[in-house]
N, C-alpha and C positions, 0 to 999 in steps of 0.2 A: 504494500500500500504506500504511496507519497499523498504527499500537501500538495495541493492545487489552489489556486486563486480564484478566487469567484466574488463576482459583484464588486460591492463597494469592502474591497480590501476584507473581506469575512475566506480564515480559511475551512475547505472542505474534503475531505477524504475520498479522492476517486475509486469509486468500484473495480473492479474486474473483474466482474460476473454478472449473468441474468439469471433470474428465476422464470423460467417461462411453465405459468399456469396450469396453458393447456387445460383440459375439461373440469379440473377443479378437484377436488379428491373424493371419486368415486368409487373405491375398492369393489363393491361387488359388481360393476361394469368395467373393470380394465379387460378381465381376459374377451370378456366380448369385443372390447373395443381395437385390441389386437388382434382378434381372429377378423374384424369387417377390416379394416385397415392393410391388415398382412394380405385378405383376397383381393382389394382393389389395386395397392402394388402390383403384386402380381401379373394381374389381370389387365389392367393398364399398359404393362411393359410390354406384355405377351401382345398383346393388341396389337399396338403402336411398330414395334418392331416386325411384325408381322404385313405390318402396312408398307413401311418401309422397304421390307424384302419383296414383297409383290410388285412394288415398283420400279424397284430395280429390276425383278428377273423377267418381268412379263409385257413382251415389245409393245402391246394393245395399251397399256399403261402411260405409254411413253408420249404423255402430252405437255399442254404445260399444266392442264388443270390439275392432274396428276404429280406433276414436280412438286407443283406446290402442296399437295397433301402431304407428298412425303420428306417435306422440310417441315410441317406442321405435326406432324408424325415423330419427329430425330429430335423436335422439342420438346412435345409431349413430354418424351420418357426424358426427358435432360431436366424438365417442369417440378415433373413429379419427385425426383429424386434430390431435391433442395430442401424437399418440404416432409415425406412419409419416411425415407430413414431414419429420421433426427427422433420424429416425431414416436415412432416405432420401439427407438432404443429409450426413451423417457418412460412410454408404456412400458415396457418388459424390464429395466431395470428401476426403475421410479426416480432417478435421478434427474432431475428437471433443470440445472444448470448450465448453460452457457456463458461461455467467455464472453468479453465484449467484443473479441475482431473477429471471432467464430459467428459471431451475431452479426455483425455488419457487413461478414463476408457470406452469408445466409441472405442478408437480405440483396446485398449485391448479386448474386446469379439470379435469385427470385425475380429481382424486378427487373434485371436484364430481359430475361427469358419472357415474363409478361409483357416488356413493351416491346418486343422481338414479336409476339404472335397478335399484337394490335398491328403492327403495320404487316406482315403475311397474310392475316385476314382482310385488310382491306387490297391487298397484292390477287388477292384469291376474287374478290368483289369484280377488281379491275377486271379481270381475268372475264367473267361470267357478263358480266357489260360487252366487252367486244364481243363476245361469242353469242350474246342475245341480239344486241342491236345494231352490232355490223357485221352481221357474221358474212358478208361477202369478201370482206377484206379481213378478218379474223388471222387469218392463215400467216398474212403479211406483217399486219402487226405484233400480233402476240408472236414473237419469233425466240429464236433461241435468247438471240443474244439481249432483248429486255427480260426474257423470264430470269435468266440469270443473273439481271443487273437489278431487277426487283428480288427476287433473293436474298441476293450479297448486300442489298442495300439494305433489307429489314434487319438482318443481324450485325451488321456493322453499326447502323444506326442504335437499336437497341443497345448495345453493349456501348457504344459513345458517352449516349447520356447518361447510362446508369453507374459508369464507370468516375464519372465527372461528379455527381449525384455523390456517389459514396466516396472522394474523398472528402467535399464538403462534410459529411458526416462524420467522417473519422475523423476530424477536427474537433468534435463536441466533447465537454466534459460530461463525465457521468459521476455522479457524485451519491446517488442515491434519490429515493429508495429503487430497487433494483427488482421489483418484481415484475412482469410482462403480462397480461391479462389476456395473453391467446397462445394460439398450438406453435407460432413461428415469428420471427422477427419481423416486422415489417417497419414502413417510415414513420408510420403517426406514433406506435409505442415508442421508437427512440428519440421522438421529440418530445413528446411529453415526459419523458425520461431525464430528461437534459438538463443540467445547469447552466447550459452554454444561455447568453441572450441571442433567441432564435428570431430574431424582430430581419436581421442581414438575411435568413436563408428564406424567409417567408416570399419574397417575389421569385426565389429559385426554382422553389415547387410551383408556383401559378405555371411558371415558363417553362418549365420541363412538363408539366404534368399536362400543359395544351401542346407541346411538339410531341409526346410520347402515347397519349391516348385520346385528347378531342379531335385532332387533326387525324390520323387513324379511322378515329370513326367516323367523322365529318365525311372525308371520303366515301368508307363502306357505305354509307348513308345516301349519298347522294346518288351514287351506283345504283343502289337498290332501289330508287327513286325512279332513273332512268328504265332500269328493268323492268318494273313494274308498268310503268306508263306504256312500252312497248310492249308486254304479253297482253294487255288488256287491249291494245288496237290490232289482236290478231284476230281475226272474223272466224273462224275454226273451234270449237272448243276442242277437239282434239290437239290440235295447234299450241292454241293456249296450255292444256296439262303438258304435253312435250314440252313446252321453251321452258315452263315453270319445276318441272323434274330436273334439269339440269342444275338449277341454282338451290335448291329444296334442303339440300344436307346441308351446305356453306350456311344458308339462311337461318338454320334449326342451331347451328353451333357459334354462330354469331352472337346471336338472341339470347343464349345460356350464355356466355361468355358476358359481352359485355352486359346485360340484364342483371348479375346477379354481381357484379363488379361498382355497378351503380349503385342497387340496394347497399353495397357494404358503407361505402364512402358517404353514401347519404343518409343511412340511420345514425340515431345520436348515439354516444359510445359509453353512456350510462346509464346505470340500473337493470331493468329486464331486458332493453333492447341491446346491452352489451352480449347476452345470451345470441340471438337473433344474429348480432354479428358474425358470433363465431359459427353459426351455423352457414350463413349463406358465404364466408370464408371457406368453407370445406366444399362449398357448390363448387367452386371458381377453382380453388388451390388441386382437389381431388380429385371431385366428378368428373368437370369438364374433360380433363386428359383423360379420363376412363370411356368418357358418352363418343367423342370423338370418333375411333374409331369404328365403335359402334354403330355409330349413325352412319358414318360413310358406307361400311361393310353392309349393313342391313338393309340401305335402304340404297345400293347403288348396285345396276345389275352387271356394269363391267368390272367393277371388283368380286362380286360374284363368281362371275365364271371366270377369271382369273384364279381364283383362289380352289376352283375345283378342278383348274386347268393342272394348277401345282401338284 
């Protein structure tokens, strides 16, 4: 432990540890809550990597609609794996501390990784726009060389800001109290956490938090805007169900996605609605990478027959 300075000349003893929560001390639901957790790992991985590998090995696959699943797919499981080990090894050992760079570096890939699949998703949008409403020239535009600059650019980008993000954070003191009121580290507990005067970082989050996830969805949004307006002026309803099957799965994991991304940021973070939080946190943190390949797998018939092809 050292002396730290803080405020007006008041010394404070920096932490070097989190107590994170997580569900709160429920003994007679842990083993339950390891055994749902250990299958959705699992289940997840298996999924997600199975996505991946079908994309690779099955020529039919090899679109760009398909690239992009299975970069959305290689995150997944990279998603998941910030959040259910940690989480995993708390439940089965009961040990619920983290360090503070173990914590900051937790939440660094986390939020990389989340603001990595807001712009893939809306990469994915773009995608479904050409191929709805220009699909004569589709071919031309969506071509190699932008699906892979739209790619490179969502996880480059992602990792930029997030990276830029957490060294401002590691900047902050921590001084206490050190307990964490959810399953993983995230930004709003380390600032409320803080001794630092957070008044300097407060226009950092407006600005990062609109290039990382309103401008993301702004896009997907406008997309889906465009889309829509053109399958409703198709005179067909057969027409119409085809243009609208193509976009159906992208649309269904959008919705979960950011939906329940919204809900968390916008309920208040006290009393019963703290509960609330942590639950539509494990929507977003767990499900989501769980539902993903699900959706696409179940409800898409060229992954289908690829996958009975294998």
């Amino acid at each position: 432990m050292q002396l730290m300075e803080k405020g007006e000349g008041k010394n404070e003893t920096a932490i070097m540890e989190f107590i994170l929560l997580g569900f709160g001390d429920l003994p007679e639901l842990q083993t339950l809550l390891v055994l749902i957790f250990l299958v959705i790992y699992i289940a997840t991985m298996a999924g997600n990597i199975l996505i991946v590998a079908l994309v690779v090995a099955d020529q039919h696959l090899h679109t760009p609609m398909y690239f992009f699943l299975g970069n959305l797919s290689c995150l997944e499981t990279c998603y998941s794996s910030t959040v259910l080990p940690r989480l995993l090894a708390s439940l089965l050992t009961g040990d619920r501390t983290i360090s503070v760079p173990g914590c900051i570096t937790q939440f660094h890939f986390f939020g990389s990784l989340a603001t990595t699949e807001c712009s893939l998703l809306a990469a994915m949008s773009y995608d479904r726009y050409l191929a709805i409403c220009k699909p004569l020239h589709y071919g031309t535009l969506m071509n190699v060389q932008l699906c892979l600059q739209l790619a490179a650019g969502s996880w480059i980008s992602g990792f930029l800001i997030c990276t830029i993000f957490t060294c401002v954070t590691s900047q902050l003191i921590f001084c206490g109290p050190n307990e964490i009121d959810h399953f993983f580290c995230d930004f709003t507990s380390l600032i409320q956490l803080s001794c630092s005067d957070a008044s300097q970082i407060t226009p950092l989050i407006y600005i990062f938090s609109f290039l990382d996830a309103v401008c993301p969805f702004l896009l997907t949004l406008a997309s889906y805007i465009c889309i829509i307006a053109t399958i409703l002026g198709i005179p067909s309803t057969t027409g119409r169900q085809k243009a609208f099957s193509t976009c159906s799965s992208h649309l269904i994991v959008v919705a979960l996605f950011y939906g329940t991304i919204m809900i968390v940021y916008m309920l208040p973070k006290s009393g019963t609605w703290r509960v609330l939080n942590k639950v539509f946190s494990v929507c977003y943190t767990v499900l989501t990478p769980l539902a993903n390949p699900l959706i696409y797998s179940l409800r898409n018939r060229e992954v289908k027959e690829a996958l009975r092809n294998t």
